[in-house]
N, C-alpha and C positions, 0 to 999 in steps of 0.2 A: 867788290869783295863779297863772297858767301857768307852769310853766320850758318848757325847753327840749324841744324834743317830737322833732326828728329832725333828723340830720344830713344837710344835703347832700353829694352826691359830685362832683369835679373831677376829671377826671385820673386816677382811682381811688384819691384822697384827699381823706377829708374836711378840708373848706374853709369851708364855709358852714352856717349854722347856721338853722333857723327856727324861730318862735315869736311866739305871740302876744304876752305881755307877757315884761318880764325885768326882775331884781333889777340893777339898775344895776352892784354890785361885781360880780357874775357875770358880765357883758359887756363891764366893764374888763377880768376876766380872761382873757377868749376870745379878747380883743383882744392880749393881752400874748401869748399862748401862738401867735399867725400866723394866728387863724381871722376869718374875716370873718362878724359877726352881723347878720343883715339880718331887717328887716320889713318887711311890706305895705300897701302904700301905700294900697291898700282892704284893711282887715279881712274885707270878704267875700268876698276871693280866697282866702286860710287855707282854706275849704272846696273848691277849685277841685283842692286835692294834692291827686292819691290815690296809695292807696299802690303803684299797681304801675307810675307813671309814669315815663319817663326825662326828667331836668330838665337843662337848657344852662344856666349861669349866660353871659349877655353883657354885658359891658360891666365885668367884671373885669381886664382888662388897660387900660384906660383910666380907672380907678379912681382918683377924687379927689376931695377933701371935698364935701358935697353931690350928688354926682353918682348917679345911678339905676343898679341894675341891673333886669334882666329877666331873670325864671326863664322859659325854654320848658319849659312841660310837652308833653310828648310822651303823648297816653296809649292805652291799653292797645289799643281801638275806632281807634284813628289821627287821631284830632281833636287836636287842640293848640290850645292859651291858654298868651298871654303875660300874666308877671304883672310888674308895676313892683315891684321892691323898694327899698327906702333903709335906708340906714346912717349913722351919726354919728363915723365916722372922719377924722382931724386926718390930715393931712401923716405928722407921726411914727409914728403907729397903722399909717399905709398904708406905710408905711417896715419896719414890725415882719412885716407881713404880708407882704410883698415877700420877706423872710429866712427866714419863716418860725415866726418866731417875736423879742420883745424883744429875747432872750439873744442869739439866733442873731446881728441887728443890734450887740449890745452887742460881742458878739467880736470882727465882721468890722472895725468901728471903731477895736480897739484890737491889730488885728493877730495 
């Protein structure tokens, strides 16, 4: 099984996560801690990163269950591909994300 192979960058913080497979409690985790883990919609985009690309993540601020995003890769040569990714985030999960994190949610709730 793959773990988690590179962290995507937002804002100049990692955010986003890719990978081929993942250990389910692992991606509970990632999810608790504000990071959003995302997969490919075609597995044989996975080969499309490369490593010296700059990636947009779009459709993170309109983020809800079901909902797609799209990595722009940007690469090195100036061609770009958009890649579909999806995620299995609830309401609450995208609530945690939103904070930054579970805790971060858990605090600002209780004041």
């Amino acid at each position: 099984m793959h773990g988690f192979d590179a962290v995507l960058f937002g804002s100049g913080l990692p955010r986003g996560v890719r990978y081929r497979t993942a250990i389910p409690y692992r991606e509970t985790n990632l999810k608790k801690q504000g990071i959003l883990p995302l997969t490919f919609q075609n597995p044989a985009d996975y080969d499309k990163v490369l490593a010296k690309d700059s990636v947009t993540l779009k459709g993170v601020v309109g983020l809800a269950p079901g909902s797609i995003v799209t990595a722009e890769l940007k690469h090195a040569d100036g061609s770009v591909d958009a890649i579909p990714l999806l995620h299995t985030m609830n309401n609450d999960q995208i609530e945690w994300f939103k904070a930054g994190s579970a805790l971060n949610k858990i605090r600002a709730n209780n004041g």
